[in-house]
MILUM-176487 format. One record per residue (C-alpha): residue number from 1; x, y, z negated. Coordinates in steps of 0.25 Angstrom, whole numbers. Each point is the difference from the previous one (the first is absolute). Example, Ala and Ser with C-alpha at 12.3 -4.5 7.8 and 13.67 -1.06 7.14 Angstrom:
<atoms>
<atom num="1" xx="49" yy="-18" zz="-31"/>
<atom num="2" xx="6" yy="14" zz="2"/>
</atoms>
This chain:
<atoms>
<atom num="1" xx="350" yy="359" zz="-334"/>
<atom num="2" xx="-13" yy="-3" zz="5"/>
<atom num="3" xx="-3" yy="-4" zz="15"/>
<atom num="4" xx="-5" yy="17" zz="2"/>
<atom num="5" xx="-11" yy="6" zz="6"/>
<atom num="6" xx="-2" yy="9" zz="14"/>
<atom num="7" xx="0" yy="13" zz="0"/>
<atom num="8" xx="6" yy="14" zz="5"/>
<atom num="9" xx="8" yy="11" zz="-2"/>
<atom num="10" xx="-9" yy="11" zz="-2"/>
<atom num="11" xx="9" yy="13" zz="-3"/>
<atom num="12" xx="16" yy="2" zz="-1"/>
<atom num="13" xx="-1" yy="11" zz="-11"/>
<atom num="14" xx="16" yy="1" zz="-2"/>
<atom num="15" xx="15" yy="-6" zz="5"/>
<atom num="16" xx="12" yy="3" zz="-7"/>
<atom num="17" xx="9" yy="-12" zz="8"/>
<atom num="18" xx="-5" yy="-15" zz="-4"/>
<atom num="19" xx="-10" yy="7" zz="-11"/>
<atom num="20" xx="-13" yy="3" zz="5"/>
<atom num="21" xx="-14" yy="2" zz="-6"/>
<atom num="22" xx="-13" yy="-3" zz="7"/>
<atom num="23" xx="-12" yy="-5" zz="-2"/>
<atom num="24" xx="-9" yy="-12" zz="6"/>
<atom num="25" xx="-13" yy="-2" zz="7"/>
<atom num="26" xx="-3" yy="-11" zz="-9"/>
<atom num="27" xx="8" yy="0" zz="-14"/>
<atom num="28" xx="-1" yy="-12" zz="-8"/>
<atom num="29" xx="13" yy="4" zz="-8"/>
<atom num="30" xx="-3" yy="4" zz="-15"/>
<atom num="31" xx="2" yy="16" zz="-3"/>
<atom num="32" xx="6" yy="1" zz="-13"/>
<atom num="33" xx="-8" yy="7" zz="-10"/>
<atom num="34" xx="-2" yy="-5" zz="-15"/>
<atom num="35" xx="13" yy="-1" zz="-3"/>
<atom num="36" xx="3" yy="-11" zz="10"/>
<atom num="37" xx="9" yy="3" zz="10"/>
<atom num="38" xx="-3" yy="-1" zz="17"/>
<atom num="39" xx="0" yy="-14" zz="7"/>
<atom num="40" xx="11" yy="-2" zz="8"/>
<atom num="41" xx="1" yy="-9" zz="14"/>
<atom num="42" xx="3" yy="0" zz="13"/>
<atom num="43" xx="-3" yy="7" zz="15"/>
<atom num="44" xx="1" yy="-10" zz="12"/>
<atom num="45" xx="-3" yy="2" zz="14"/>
<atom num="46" xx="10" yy="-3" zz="12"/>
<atom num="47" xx="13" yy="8" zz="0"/>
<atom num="48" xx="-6" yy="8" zz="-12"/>
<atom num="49" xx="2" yy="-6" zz="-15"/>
<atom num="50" xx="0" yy="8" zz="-14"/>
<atom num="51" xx="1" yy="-2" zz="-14"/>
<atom num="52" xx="-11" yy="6" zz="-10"/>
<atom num="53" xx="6" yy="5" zz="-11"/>
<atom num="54" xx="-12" yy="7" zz="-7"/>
<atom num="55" xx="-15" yy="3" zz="1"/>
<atom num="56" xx="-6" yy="12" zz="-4"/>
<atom num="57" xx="-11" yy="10" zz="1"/>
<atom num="58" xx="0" yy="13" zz="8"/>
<atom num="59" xx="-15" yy="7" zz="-3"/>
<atom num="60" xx="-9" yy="-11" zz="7"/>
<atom num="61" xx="12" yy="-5" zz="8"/>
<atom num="62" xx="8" yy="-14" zz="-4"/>
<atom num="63" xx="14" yy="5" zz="4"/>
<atom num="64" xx="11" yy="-13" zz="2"/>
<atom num="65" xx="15" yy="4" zz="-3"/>
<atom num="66" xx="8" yy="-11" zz="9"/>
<atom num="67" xx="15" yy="0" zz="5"/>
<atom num="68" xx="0" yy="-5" zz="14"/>
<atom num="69" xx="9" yy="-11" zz="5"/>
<atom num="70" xx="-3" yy="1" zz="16"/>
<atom num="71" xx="-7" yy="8" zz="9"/>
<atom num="72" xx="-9" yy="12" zz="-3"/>
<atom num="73" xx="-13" yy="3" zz="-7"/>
<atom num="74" xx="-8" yy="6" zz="10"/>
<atom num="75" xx="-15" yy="4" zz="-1"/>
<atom num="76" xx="-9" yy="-13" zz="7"/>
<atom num="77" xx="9" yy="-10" zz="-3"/>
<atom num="78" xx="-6" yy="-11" zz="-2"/>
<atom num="79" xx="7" yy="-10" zz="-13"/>
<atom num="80" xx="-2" yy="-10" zz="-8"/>
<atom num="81" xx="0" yy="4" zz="-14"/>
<atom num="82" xx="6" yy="-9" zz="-12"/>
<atom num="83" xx="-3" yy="4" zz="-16"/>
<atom num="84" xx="9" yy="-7" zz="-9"/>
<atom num="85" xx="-11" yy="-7" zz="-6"/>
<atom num="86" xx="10" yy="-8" zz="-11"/>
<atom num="87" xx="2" yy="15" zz="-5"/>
<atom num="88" xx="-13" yy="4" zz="0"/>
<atom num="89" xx="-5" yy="-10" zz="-9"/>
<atom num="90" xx="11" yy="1" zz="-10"/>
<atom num="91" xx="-1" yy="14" zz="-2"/>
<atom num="92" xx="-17" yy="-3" zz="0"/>
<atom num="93" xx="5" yy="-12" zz="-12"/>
<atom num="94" xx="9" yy="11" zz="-7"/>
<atom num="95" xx="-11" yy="13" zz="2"/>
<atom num="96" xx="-11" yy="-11" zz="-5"/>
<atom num="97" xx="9" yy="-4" zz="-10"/>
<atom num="98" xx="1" yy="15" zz="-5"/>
<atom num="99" xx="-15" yy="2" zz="-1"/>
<atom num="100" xx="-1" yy="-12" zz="-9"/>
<atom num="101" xx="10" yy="5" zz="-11"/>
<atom num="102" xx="-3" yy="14" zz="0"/>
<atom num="103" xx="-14" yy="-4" zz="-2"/>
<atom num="104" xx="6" yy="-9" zz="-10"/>
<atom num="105" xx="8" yy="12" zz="-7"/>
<atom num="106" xx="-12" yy="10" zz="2"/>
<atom num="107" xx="-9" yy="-9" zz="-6"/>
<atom num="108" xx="7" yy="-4" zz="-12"/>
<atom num="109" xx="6" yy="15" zz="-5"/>
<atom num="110" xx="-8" yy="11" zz="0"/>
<atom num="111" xx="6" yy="13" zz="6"/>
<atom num="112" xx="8" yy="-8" zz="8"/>
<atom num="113" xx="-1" yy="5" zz="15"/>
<atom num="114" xx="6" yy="-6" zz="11"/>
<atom num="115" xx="3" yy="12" zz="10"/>
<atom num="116" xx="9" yy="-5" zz="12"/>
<atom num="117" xx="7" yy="-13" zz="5"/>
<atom num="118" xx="10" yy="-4" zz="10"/>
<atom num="119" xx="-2" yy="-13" zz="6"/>
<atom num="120" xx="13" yy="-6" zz="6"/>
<atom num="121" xx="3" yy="-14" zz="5"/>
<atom num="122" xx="9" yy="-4" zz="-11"/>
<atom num="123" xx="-4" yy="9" zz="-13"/>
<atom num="124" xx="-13" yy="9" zz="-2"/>
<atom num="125" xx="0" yy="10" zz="-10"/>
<atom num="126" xx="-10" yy="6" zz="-8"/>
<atom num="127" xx="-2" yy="13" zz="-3"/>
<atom num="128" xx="-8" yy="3" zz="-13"/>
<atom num="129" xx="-2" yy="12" zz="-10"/>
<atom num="130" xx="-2" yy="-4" zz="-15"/>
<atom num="131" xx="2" yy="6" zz="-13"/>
<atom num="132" xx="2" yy="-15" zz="-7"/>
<atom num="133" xx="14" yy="-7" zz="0"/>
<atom num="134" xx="2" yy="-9" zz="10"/>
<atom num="135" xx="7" yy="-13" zz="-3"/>
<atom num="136" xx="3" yy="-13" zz="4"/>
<atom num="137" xx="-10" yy="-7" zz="-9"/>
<atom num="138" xx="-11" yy="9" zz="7"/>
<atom num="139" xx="7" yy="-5" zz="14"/>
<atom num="140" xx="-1" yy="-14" zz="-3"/>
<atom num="141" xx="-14" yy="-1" zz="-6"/>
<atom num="142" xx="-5" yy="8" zz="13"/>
<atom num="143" xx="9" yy="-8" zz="9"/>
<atom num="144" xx="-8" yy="-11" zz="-6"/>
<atom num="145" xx="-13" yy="7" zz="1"/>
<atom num="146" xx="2" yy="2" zz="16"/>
<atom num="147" xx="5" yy="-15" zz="3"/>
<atom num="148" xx="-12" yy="-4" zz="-7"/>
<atom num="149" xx="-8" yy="7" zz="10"/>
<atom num="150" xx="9" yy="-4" zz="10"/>
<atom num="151" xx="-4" yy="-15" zz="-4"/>
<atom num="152" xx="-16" yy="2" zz="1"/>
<atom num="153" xx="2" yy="3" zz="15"/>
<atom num="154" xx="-10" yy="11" zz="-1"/>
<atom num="155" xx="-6" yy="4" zz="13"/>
<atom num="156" xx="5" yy="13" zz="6"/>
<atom num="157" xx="-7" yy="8" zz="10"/>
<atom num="158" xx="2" yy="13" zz="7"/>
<atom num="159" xx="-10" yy="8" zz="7"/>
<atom num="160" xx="-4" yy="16" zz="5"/>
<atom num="161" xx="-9" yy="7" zz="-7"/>
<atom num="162" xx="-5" yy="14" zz="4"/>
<atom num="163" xx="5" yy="11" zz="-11"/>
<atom num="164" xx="-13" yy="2" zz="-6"/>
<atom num="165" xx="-3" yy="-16" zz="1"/>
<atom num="166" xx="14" yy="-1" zz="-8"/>
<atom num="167" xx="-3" yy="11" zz="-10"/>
<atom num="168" xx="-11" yy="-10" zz="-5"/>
<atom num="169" xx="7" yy="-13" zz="-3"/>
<atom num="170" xx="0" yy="-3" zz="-15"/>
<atom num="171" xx="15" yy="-1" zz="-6"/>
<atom num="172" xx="7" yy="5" zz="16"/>
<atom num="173" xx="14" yy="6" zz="-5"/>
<atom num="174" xx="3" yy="12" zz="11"/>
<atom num="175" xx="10" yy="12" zz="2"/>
<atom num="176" xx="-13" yy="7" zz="5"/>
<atom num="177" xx="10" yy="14" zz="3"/>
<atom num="178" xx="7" yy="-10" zz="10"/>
<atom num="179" xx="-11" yy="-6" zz="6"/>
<atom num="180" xx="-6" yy="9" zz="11"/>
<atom num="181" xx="-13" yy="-3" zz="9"/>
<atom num="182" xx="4" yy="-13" zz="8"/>
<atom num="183" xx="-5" yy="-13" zz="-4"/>
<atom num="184" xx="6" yy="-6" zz="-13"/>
<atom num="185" xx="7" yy="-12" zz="-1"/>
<atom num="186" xx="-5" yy="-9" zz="-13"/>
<atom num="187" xx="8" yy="-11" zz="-6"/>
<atom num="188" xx="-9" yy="-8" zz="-10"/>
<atom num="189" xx="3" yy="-10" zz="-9"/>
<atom num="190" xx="-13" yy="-7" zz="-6"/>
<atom num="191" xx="-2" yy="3" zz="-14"/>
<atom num="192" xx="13" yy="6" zz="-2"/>
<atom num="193" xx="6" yy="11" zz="11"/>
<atom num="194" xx="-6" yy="10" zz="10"/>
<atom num="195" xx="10" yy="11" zz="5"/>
<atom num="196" xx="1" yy="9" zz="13"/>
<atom num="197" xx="13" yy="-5" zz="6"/>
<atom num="198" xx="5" yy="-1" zz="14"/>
<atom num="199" xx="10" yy="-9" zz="-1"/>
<atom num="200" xx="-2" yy="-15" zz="4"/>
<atom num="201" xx="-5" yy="-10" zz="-9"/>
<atom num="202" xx="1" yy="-16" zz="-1"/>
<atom num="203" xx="-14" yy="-5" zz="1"/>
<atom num="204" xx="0" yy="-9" zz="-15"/>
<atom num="205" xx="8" yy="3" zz="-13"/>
<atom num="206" xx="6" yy="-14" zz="2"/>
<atom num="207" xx="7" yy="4" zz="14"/>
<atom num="208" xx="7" yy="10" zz="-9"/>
<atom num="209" xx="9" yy="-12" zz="-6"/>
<atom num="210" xx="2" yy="7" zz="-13"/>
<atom num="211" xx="8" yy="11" zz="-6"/>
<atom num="212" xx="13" yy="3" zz="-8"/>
<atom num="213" xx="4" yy="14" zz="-6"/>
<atom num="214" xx="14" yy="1" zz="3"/>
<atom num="215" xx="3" yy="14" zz="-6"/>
<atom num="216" xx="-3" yy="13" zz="-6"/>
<atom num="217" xx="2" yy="14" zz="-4"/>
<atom num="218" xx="-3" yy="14" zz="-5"/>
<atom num="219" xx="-4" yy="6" zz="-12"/>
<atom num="220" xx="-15" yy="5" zz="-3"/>
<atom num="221" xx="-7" yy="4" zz="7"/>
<atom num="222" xx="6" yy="-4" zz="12"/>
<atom num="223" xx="4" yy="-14" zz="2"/>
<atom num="224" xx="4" yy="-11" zz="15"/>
<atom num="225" xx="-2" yy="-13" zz="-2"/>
<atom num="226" xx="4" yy="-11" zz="10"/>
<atom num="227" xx="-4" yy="-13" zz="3"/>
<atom num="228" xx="1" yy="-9" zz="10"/>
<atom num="229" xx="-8" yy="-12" zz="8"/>
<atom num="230" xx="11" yy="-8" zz="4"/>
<atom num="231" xx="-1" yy="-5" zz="-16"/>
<atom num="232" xx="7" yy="-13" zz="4"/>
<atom num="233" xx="12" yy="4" zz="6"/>
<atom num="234" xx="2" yy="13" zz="-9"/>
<atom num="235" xx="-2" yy="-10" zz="-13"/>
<atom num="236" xx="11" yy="-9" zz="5"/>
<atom num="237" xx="9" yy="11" zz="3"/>
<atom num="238" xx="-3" yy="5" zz="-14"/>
<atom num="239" xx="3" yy="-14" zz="-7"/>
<atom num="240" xx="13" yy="-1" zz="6"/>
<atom num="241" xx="4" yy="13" zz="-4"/>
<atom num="242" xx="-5" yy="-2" zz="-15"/>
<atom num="243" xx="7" yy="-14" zz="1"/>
<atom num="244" xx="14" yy="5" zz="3"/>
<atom num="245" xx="-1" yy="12" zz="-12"/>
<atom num="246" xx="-7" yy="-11" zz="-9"/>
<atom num="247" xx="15" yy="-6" zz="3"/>
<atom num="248" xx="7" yy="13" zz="-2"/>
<atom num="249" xx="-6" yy="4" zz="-13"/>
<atom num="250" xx="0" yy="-14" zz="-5"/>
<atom num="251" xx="-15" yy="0" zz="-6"/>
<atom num="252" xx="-13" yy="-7" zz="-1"/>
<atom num="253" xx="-10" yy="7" zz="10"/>
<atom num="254" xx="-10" yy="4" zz="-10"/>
<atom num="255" xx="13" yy="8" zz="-8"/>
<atom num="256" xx="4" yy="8" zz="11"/>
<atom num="257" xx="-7" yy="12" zz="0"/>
<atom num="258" xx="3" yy="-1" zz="-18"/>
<atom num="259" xx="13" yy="1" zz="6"/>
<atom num="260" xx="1" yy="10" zz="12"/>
<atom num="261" xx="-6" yy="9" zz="-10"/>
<atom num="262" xx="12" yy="-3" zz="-12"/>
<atom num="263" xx="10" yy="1" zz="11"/>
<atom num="264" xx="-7" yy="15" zz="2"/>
<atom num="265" xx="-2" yy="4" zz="-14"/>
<atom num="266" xx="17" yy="-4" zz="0"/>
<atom num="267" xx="3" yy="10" zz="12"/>
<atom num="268" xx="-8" yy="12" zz="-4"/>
<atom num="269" xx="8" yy="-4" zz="-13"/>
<atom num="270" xx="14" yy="1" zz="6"/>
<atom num="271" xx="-4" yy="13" zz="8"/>
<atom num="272" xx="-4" yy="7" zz="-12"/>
<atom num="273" xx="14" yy="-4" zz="-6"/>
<atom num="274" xx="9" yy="2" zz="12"/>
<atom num="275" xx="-7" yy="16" zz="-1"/>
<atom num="276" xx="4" yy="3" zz="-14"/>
<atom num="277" xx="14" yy="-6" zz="5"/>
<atom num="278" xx="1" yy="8" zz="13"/>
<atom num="279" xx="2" yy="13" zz="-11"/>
<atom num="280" xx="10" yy="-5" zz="-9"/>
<atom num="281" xx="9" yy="-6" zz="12"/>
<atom num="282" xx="13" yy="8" zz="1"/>
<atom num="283" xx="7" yy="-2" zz="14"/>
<atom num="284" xx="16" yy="-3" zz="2"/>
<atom num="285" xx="0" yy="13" zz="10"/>
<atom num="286" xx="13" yy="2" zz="6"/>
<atom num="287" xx="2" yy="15" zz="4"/>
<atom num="288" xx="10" yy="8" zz="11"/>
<atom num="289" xx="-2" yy="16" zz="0"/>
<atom num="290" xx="0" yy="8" zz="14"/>
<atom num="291" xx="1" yy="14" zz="-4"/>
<atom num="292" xx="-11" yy="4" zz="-9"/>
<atom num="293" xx="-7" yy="-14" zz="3"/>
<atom num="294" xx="-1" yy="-13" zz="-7"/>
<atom num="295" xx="-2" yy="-12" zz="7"/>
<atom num="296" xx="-4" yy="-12" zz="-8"/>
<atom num="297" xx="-3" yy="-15" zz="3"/>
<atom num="298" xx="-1" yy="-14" zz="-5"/>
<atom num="299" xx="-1" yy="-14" zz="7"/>
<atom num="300" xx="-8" yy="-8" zz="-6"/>
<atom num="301" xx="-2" yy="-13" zz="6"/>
<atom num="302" xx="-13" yy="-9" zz="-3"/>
<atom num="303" xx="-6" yy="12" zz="-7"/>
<atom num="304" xx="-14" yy="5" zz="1"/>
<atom num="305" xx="1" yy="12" zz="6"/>
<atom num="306" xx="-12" yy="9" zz="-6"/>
<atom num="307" xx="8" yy="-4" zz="-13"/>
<atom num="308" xx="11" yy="10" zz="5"/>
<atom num="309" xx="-13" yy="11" zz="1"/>
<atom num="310" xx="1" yy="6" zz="-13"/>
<atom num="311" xx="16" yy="1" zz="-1"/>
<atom num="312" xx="-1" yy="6" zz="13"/>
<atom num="313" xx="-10" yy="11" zz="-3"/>
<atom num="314" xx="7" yy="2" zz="-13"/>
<atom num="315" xx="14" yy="3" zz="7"/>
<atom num="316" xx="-5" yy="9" zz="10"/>
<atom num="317" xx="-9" yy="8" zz="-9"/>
<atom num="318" xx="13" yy="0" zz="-9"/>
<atom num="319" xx="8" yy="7" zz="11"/>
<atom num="320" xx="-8" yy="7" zz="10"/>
<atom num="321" xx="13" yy="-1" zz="9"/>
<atom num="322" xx="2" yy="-15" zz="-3"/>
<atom num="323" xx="-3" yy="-11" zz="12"/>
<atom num="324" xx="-2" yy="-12" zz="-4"/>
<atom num="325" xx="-1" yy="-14" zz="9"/>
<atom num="326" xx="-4" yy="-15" zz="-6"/>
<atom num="327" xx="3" yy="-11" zz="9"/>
<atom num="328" xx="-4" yy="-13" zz="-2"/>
<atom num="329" xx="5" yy="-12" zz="7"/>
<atom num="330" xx="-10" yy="-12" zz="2"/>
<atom num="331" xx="10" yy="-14" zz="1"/>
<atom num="332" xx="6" yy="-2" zz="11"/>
<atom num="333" xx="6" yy="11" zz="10"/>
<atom num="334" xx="-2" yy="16" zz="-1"/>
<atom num="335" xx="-14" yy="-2" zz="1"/>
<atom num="336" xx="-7" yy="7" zz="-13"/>
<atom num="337" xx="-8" yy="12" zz="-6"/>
<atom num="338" xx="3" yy="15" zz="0"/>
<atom num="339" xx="-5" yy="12" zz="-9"/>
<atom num="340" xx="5" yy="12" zz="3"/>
<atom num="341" xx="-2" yy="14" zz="-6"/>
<atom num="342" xx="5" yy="15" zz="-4"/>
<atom num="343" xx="-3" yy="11" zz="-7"/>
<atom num="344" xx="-5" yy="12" zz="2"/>
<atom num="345" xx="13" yy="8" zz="2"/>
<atom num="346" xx="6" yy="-10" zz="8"/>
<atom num="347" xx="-3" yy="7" zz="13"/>
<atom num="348" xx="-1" yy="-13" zz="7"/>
<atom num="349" xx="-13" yy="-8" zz="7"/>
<atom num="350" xx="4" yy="-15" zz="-1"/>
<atom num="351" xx="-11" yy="-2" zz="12"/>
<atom num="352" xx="10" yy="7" zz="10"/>
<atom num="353" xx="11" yy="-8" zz="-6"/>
<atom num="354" xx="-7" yy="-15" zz="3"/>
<atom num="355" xx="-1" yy="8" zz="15"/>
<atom num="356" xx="13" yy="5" zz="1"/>
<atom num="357" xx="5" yy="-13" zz="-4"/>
<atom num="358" xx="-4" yy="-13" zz="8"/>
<atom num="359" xx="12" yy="-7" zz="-6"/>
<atom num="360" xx="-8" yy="-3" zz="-15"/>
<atom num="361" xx="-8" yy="-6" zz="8"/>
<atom num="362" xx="-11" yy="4" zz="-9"/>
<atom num="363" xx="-16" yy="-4" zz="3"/>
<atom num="364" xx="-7" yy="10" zz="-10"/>
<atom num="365" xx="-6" yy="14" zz="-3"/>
<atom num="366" xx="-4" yy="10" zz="-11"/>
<atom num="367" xx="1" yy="14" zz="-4"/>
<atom num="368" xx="11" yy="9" zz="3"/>
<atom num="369" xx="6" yy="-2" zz="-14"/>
<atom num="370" xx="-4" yy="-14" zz="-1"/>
<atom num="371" xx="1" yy="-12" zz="11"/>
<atom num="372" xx="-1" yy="-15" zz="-3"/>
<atom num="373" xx="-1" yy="-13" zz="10"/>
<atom num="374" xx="8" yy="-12" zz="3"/>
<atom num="375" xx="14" yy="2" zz="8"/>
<atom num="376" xx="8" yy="-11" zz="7"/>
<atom num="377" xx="15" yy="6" zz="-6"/>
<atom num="378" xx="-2" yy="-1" zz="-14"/>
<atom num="379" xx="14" yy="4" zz="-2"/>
<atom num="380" xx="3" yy="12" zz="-10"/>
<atom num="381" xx="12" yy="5" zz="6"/>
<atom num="382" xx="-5" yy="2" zz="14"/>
<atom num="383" xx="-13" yy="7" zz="-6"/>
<atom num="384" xx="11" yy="8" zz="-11"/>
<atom num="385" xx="9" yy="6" zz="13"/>
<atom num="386" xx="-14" yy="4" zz="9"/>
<atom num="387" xx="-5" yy="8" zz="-12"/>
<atom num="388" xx="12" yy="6" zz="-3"/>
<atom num="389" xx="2" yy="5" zz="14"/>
<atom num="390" xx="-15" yy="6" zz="-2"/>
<atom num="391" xx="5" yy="7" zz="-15"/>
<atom num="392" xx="13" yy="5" zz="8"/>
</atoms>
């Protein structure tokens, strides 16, 4: 925090218990706006102190949202009024930071549009549109391209211009339907960016203190890229993670990806064959009759439930009077795996069962003639006496 400056409370323009909102004579707390949030601080004055959780803008207004900790806000009090200046200037690191690699993306990929970001202390994310496929070796050589920048620590200034005034600068990106008849803030970069943004900026590339692109996602057109400033930390945190699987997988570095993507290729492998086996699997069913119903079930412990799906639909399609229950017991205790179904003559709705029936302590839900979930009493004889009271 930083020692504060003197101010008052101008208006009170709501209470709801300790959350207020009002506004100051003299603001020096950032309204969000770019994609940045608020800044946040403090209200202090005798008896009276609050938190600022946010900052935004109301019409012409700056609006503060505070929680207060003592005393009342009241109009004409006179405070002291702290930003949290360490914030500020991270999320200016982080905002600057994103202008530099979108310029960076734009620049290098035609049709490539960067439409919205979201500054955040820890991760910013940009939003883009673009027809082309994103990937990491595009990331990286950007990622490059913006810490070089970085590295030249280019001047970066910020002034107002008049709408008209701005309409004439050579290169100024704008979302002129947002931009109304105030004054425009201009964040320019020498020889490299000049944008309409009124978020806060760093005042040199260098202060920025480089970048890493931490994630992204999508499919085109639309795509979220995120990155982060705190590039030391997050390529430490990264390196012990990579360290600990090089050790799991037992590889060289430079062989992992080769790898992840044979272990892949073997899964989709195993799927396609545990499909063909799901229709030719025949189940042990054991069956009681009640009336004109037929009651079938199987334990199978360690199974994989959705390997039971097909047997399942073909007994009940079999016999439209037919129920049929799979358990499936997961090691140690009742604890397991439930499937659950009838047909369409069976005149029963299994939902109501799991209701009526706390006992089978059954988590789970479905469709009248079908129910599936986890239960803590994967016992078959317990479940084999509550659904013959239900056939009775």
């Amino acid at each position: 925090m930083n020692p504060g400056y003197e101010t008052i409370i101008a208006k009170v323009l709501s209470r709801n218990g300790k959350e207020v909102r009002l506004g100051l004579e003299e603001t020096r707390f950032h309204a969000s706006g770019g994609g940045q949030p608020g800044d946040t601080g403090r209200l202090v004055a005798p008896g009276f102190s609050a938190d600022v959780t946010d900052c935004f803008r109301e019409g012409e207004s700056v609006v503060l949202s505070a929680k207060v900790r003592e005393g009342e806000p009241s109009v004409g009090l006179k405070v002291r009024a702290e930003v949290n200046l360490s914030r500020q200037a991270l999320l200016s690191r982080m905002h600057s930071g994103e202008h530099v690699l979108s310029r960076i993306l734009e620049s290098s990929h035609e049709g490539l549009e960067v439409y919205k970001v979201a500054v955040a202390e820890e991760e910013t994310t940009v939003f883009l549109r673009w027809n082309g496929e994103l990937g990491w070796d595009l990331l990286f050589e950007a990622e490059n391209g913006a810490n070089e920048v970085i590295s030249r620590d280019l001047p970066v200034s910020t002034r107002f211009c008049e709408p008209r005034e701005a309409r004439e600068i050579h290169g100024l990106k704008a979302n002129w339907d947002r931009l109304g008849d105030e004054p425009i803030r201009v964040v320019t970069i020498p020889g490299f960016d000049c944008i309409a943004c009124s978020g806060t900026h760093v005042s040199s590339t260098g202060q920025i203190g480089g970048i890493l692109v931490t994630g992204y996602r999508g499919t085109a057109p639309e795509w979220e890229v995120k990155f982060t400033v705190h590039r030391e930390r997050a390529l430490e945190e990264y390196s012990r993670v990579m360290r600990v699987l090089l050790r799991k997988v037992s590889c060289p570095l430079e062989k992992l990806e080769k790898v992840y993507d044979r272990l892949q290729e073997e899964k989709q492998a195993l799927g396609r064959a545990l499909d063909k086996a799901k229709g030719m699997l025949a189940l042990p069913w054991e069956k009681q009759r009640t009336g004109s119903r037929t009651l079938s079930f199987v334990l199978l412990p360690g199974f994989l439930p959705e390997m039971a799906v097909p047997a399942l639909k073909a007994l009940i399609e079999g016999d439209p009077c037919a129920i049929g229950l799979v358990l499936v017991p997961s090691g140690e205790g009742h604890e397991g795996n439930f499937i659950m179904a009838c047909g369409n003559e069976a005149g029963v709705d299994l939902r109501d069962v799991l209701k009526r029936h706390p006992e089978l302590k059954a988590r789970g839900g479905g469709a009248p003639a079908w129910v599936n979930g986890v239960t803590g009493l994967a016992i078959a004889s317990r479940w084999v006496d509550v659904l013959k009271t239900e056939m009775e």
